[in-house]
C-alpha positions in Angstrom: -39.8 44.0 47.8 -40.2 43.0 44.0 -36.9 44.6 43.1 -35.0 43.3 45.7 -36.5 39.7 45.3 -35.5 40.8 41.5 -32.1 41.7 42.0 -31.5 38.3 44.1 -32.9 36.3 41.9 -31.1 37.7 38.6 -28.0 36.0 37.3 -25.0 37.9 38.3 -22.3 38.9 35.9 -19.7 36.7 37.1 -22.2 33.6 37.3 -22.6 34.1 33.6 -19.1 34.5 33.2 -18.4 31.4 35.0 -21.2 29.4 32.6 -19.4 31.3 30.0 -16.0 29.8 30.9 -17.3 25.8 31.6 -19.1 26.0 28.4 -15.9 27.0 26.3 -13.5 24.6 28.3 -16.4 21.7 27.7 -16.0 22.5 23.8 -12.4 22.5 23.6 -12.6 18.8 25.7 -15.3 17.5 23.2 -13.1 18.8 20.3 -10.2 17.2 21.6 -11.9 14.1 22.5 -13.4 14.0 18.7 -10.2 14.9 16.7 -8.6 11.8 19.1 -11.4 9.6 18.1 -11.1 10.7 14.9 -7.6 9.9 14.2 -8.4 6.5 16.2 -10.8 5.6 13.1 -9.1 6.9 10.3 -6.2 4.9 11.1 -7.6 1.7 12.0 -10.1 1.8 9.3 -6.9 2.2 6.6 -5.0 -0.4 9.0 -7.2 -2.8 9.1 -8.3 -2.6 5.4 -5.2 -5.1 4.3 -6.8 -8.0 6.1 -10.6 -7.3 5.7 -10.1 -6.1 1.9 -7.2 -7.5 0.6 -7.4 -10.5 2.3 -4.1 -10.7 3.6 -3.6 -13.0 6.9 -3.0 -11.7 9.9 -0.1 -13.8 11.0 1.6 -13.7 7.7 1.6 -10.0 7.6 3.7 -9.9 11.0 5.9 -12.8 11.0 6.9 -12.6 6.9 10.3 -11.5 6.2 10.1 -10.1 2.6 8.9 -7.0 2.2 8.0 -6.1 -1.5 4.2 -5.0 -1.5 2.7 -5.5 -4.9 4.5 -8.3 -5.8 3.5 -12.1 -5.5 5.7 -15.2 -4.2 5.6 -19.0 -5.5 2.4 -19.5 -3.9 0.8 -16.6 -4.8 0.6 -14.6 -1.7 1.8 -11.2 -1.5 5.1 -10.6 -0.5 3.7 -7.9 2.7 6.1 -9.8 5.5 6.6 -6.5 8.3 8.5 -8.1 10.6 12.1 -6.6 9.8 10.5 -3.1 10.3 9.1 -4.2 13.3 12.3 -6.0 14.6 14.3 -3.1 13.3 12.5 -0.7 15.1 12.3 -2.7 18.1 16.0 -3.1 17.9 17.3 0.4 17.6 14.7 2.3 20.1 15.5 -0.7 23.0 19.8 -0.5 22.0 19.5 3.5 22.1 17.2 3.6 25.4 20.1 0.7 27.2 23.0 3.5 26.3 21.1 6.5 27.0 20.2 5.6 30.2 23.3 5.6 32.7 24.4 8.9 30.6 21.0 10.0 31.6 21.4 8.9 35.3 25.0 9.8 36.1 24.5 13.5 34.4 20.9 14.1 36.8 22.5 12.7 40.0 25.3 15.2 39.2 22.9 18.1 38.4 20.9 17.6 41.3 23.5 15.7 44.0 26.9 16.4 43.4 27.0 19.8 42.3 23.3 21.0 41.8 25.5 24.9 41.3 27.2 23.7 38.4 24.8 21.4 37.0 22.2 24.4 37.2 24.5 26.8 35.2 26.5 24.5 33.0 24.3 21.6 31.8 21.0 22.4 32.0 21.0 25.2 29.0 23.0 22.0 26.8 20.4 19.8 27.5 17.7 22.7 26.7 19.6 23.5 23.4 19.7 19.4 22.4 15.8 19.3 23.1 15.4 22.1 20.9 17.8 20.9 17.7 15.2 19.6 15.0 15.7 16.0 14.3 16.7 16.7 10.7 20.0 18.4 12.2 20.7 14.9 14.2 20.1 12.8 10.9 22.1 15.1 8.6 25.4 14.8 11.7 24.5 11.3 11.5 24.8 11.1 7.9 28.0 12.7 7.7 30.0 11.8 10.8 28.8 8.9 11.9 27.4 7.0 8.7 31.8 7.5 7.7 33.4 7.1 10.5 31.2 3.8 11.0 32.6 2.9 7.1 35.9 3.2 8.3 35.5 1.1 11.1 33.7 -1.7 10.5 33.9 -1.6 6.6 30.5 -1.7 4.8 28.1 1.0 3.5 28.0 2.7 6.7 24.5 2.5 7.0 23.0 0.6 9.9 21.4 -0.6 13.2 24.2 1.2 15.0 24.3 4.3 13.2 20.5 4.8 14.2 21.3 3.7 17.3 23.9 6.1 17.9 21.4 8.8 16.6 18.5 8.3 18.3 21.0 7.9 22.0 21.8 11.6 21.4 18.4 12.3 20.3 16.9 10.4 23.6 19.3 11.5 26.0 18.4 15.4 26.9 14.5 14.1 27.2 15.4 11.1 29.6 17.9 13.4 31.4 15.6 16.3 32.5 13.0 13.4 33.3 15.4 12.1 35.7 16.1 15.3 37.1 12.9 16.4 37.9 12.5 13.1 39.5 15.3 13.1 41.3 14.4 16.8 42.8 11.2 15.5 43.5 12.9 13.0 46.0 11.9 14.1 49.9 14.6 16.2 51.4 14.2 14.2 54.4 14.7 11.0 52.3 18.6 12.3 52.1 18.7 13.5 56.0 17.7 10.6 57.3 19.8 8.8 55.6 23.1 10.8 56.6 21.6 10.8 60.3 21.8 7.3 60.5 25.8 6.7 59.1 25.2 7.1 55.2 28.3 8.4 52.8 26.6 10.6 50.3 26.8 8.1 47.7 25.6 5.7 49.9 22.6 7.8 50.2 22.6 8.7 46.3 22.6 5.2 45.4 20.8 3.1 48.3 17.8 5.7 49.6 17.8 8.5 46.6 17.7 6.3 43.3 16.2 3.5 44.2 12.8 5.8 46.1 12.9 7.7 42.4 13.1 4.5 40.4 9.5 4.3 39.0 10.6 8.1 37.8 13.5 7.1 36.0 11.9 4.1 34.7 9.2 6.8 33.5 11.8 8.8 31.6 13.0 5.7 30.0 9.8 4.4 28.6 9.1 7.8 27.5 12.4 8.2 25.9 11.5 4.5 24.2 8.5 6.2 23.1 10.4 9.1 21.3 12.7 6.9 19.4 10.2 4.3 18.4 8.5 7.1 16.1 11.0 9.0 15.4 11.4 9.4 11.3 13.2 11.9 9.5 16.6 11.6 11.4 16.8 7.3 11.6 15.8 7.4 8.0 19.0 9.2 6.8 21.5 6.8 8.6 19.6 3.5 8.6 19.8 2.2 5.4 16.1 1.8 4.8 16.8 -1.8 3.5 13.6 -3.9 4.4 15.7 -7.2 5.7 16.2 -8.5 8.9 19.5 -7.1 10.7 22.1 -10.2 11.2 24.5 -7.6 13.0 24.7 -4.2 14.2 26.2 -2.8 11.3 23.5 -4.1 8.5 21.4 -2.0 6.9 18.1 -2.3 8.6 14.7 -0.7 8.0 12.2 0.9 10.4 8.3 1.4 10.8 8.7 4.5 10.3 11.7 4.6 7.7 9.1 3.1 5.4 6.2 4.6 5.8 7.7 8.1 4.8 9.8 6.8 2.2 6.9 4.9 0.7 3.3 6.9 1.3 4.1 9.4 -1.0 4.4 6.8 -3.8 1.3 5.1 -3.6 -2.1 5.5 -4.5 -4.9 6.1 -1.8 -6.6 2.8 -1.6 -4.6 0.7 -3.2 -3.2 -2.4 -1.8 0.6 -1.2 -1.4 -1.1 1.7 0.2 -3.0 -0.2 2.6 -0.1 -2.5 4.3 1.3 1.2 4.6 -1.6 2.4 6.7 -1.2 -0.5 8.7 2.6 -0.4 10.0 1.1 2.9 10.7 -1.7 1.1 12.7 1.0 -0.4 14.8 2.6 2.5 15.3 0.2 4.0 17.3 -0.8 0.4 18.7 2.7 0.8 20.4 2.1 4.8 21.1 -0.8 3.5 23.1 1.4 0.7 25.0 4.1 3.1 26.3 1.6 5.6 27.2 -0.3 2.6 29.4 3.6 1.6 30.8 4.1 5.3 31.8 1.0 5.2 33.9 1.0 2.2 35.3 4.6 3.1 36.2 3.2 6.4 37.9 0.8 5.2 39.7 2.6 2.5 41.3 5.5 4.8 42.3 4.0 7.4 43.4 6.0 9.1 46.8 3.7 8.6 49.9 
């Protein structure tokens, strides 16, 4: 009776298994957890140094217009104005995302409506192959077809708002376009047969029943193809201009967030006050990280498919 009370009371192999597994997942959350929280301080304890350090006001850091960090103005304040980064970045990721879109929509509704057979075999390995060309390849094009053949159109340097723009669209566009897709798949079947039960045309069902029960989906894919361009570095850098002014067309030179922050970080010294303000466009960089991650849920939540 002792060994069989014994053997039912001992911890079986796959139990400890089991405790084995839960104990190495719970590590790798905690990790996680700490390298995110981690990140969280480091950044906002740089950020945050150019106000509670260098004294540097708030307001005047986000609304200035010149941006020349070590140098003073006729008052004596230092000349740390973001706002044509932020405008500039604002511009180009929100002018990319309003092209990109019904290039996004019209090519998933053909994938998946039209001629799902096609679409399947033709487009979906060319959208596979743009998400996989590094962003370097897309700036370097950029630099030397469309940074020229904007010269020759408009005049100028070349550089600007719309070359970015034109960038980042092609950049954008695969990512919102399998979005979409998978949205659009995810659509009820029954959505589309009831529809054609009751009279529909197959456009009429496309764009009356199909689109509009997947448009928190596609609104998703949009947000998250905002989200994309408004960090994206290397390949806006090279066609942008990187000139810290506010944009008075679409062909000025214009700067970015993050134009400047790897153009400049590298040529500072930890600590310093031109290294600071630099540590806090990064700041709000992830600031707006967090906003279009909040966006994409609240988006999902509310359209989620009964």
């Amino acid at each position: 009776m002792d060994q069989i009370r014994e053997s039912l009371l001992k911890t079986s192999i796959a139990t400890k298994r089991e405790r084995f597994g839960r104990s190495i997942t719970m590590a790798a959350l905690i990790l996680i957890a700490v390298i995110v929280v981690s990140i969280f301080y480091f950044i906002a304890s740089k950020g945050l140094s150019t106000f509670f350090v260098d004294k540097i006001n708030v307001w005047e850091f986000l609304s200035g217009k010149t941006w020349n960090p070590g140098t003073t103005d006729a008052h004596g304040k230092q000349e740390v104005g973001a706002l044509p980064m932020i405008v500039g970045s604002f511009l180009i990721t929100v002018l990319s995302a309003i092209i990109a879109t019904p290039f996004a929509i019209g090519t998933a509704v053909f994938m998946t409506e039209i001629s799902p057979k096609h679409g399947a075999r033709i487009l979906q390995p060319v959208i596979e192959l743009l998400v996989g060309i590094p962003s370097v390849v897309y700036g370097f094009i950029g630099l030397t077809v469309i940074v020229p053949l904007q010269r020759h159109i408009f005049g100028g340097s070349g550089f600007g708002v719309l070359a970015g723009t034109v960038v980042l669209f092609v950049m954008i566009l695969p990512t919102v376009t399998s979005m979409t897709v998978d949205t659009l798949r995810s659509v009820p079947q029954y959505y589309r047969e009831s529809a054609l039960a009751i009279g529909a045309t197959r456009w009429q069902a496309i764009y009356k029943v199909i689109l509009r029960a997947a448009t928190p989906g596609i609104l998703t894919a949009i947000v998250f193809g905002m989200a994309r361009a408004f960090g994206e570095a290397l390949a806006v850098q090279m066609v942008v201009g990187n000139a810290p002014i506010l944009p008075t067309n679409l062909t000025s030179p214009a700067a970015t967030l993050t134009s400047i922050l790897t153009q400049g970080i590298g040529n500072t010294v930890m600590g310093s006050m031109q290294n600071d303000v630099l540590w806090t466009l990064a700041l709000i960089l992830l600031f707006m990280s967090l906003v279009f991650n909040i966006i994409i849920r609240v988006i999902g939540k509310k359209g989620e498919l009964k």
